[in-house]
C-alpha positions as CSV (number, residue, x, y, z in Angstrom):
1,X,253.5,128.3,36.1
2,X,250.6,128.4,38.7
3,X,247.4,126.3,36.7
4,X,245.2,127.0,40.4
5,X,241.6,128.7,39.4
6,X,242.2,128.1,35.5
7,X,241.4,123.8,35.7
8,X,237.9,124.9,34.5
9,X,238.8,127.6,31.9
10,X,241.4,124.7,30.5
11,X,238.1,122.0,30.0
12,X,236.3,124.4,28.5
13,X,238.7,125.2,26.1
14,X,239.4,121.0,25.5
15,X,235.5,120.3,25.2
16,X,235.7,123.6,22.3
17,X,238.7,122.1,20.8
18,X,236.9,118.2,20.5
19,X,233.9,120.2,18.7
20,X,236.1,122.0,16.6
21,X,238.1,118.9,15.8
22,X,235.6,116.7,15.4
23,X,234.0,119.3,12.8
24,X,237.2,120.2,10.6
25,X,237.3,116.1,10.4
26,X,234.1,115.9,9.2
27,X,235.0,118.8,6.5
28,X,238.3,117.6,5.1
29,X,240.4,119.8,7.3
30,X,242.5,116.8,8.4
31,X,245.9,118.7,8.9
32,X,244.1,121.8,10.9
33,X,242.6,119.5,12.8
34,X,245.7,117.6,14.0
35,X,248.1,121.0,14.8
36,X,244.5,121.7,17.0
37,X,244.9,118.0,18.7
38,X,248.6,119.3,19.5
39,X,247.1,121.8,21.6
40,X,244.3,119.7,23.0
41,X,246.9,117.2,23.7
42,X,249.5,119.5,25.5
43,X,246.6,121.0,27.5
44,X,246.0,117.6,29.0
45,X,249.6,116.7,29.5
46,X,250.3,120.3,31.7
47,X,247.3,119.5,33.7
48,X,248.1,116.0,34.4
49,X,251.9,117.0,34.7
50,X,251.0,119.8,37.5
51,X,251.1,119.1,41.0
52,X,248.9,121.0,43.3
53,X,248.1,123.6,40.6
54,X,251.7,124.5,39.5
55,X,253.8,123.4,36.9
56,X,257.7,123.9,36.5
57,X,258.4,125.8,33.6
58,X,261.2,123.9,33.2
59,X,259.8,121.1,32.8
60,X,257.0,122.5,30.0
61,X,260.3,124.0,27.9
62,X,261.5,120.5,27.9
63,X,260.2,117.5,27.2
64,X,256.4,119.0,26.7
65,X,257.0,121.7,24.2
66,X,260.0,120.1,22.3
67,X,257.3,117.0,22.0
68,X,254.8,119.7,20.6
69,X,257.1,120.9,18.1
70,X,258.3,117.0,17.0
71,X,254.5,115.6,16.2
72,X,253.8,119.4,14.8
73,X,256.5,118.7,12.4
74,X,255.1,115.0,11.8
75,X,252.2,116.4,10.7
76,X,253.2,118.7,8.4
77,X,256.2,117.1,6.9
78,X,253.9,113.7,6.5
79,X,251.1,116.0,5.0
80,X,253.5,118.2,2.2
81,X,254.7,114.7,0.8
82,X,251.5,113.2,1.3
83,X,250.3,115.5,-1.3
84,X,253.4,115.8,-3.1
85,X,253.6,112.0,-3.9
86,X,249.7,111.6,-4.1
87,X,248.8,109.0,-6.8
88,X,252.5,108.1,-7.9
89,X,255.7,106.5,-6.5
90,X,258.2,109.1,-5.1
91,X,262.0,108.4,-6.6
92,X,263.5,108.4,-3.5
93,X,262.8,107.1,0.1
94,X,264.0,108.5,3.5
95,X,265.6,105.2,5.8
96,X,263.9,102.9,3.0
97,X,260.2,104.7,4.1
98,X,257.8,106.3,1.8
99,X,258.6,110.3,2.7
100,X,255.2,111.0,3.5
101,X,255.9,108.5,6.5
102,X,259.5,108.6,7.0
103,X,258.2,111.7,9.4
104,X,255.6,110.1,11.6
105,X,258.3,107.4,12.1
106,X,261.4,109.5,12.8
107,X,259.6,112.6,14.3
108,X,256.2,111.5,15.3
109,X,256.8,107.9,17.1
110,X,260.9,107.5,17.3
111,X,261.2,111.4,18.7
112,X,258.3,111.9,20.7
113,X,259.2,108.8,22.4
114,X,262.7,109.5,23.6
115,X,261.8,112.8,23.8
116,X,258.8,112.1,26.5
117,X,261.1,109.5,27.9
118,X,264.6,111.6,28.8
119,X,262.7,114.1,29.7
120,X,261.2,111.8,32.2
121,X,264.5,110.4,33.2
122,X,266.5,114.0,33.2
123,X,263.2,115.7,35.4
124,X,261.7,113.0,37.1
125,X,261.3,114.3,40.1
126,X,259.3,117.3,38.5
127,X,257.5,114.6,36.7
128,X,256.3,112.2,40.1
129,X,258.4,112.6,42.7
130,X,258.8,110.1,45.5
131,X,257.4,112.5,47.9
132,X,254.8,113.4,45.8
133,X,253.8,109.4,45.2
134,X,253.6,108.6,48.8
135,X,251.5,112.1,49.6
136,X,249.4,110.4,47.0
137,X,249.1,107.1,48.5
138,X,248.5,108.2,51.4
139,X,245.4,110.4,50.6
140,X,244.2,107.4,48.5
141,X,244.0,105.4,51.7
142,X,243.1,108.1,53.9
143,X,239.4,108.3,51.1
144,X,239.2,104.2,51.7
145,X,239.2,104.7,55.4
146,X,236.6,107.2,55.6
147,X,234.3,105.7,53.0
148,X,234.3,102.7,54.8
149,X,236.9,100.9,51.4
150,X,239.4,98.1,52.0
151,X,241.9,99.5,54.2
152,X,245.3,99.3,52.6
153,X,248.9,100.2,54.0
154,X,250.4,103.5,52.3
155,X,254.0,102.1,52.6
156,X,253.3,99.0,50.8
């Protein structure tokens, strides 16, 4: 997926999404306002995720959309029994958890993390490459050279 000449168009539409956020908060909209934090939230993590303007589409399948779906889920499995269980004790618990938070612990926190973190291990290369470190490095000490910064060796 080529991201070059669409950086700007994509913090445009993350400064709209805070507004919108922060205003369905203020109104009560708590669950809209989460699924649009999803989005916000994925649009940061393909930015940050692309190298030199491109992102592997493989990589955005899996982990980055599965992770989308998993905290999407969270949110609206926590919210239904949230509201199902509002004001009384449910008769039943999921792993010993109330249901309403069974989710953000099984989908939310325990899923998102291992999903985040085989997806690192199975595409890690896609992810930060050692190439892609060392170009980095390098530039970083090629900037402190030429402002006159502490000069510092790219290899160590």
């Amino acid at each position: 997926m080529d991201l070059r000449g669409k950086t700007t168009s994509f913090m445009v539409i993350m400064a709209v999404l805070w507004l919108i956020i922060t205003v369905m908060g203020w109104n009560g909209y708590w669950l809209a306002g989460m699924i649009l934090g999803l989005v916000l939230m994925l649009i940061h993590m393909v930015l940050g995720c692309a190298h030199k303007g491109k992102l592997n589409t493989k990589f955005l399948a899996y982990p980055l959309l599965c992770w989308l779906v998993l905290w999407a889920v969270s949110f609206v499995l926590s919210y239904h029994y949230g509201r199902l269980f509002a004001g009384k004790m449910p008769d039943f618990t999921i792993l010993g958890f109330h249901p309403s938070f069974a989710w953000t612990v099984l989908t939310y926190w325990i899923g998102g993390v291992l999903t985040l973190n085989i997806g690192f291990l199975l595409y890690r290369d896609l992810w930060l490459s050692d190439d892609t470190w060392e170009e980095f490095r390098e530039k970083v000490a090629r900037v402190n050279e030429e402002k006159g910064g502490v000069h510092s060796d790219a290899r160590s």
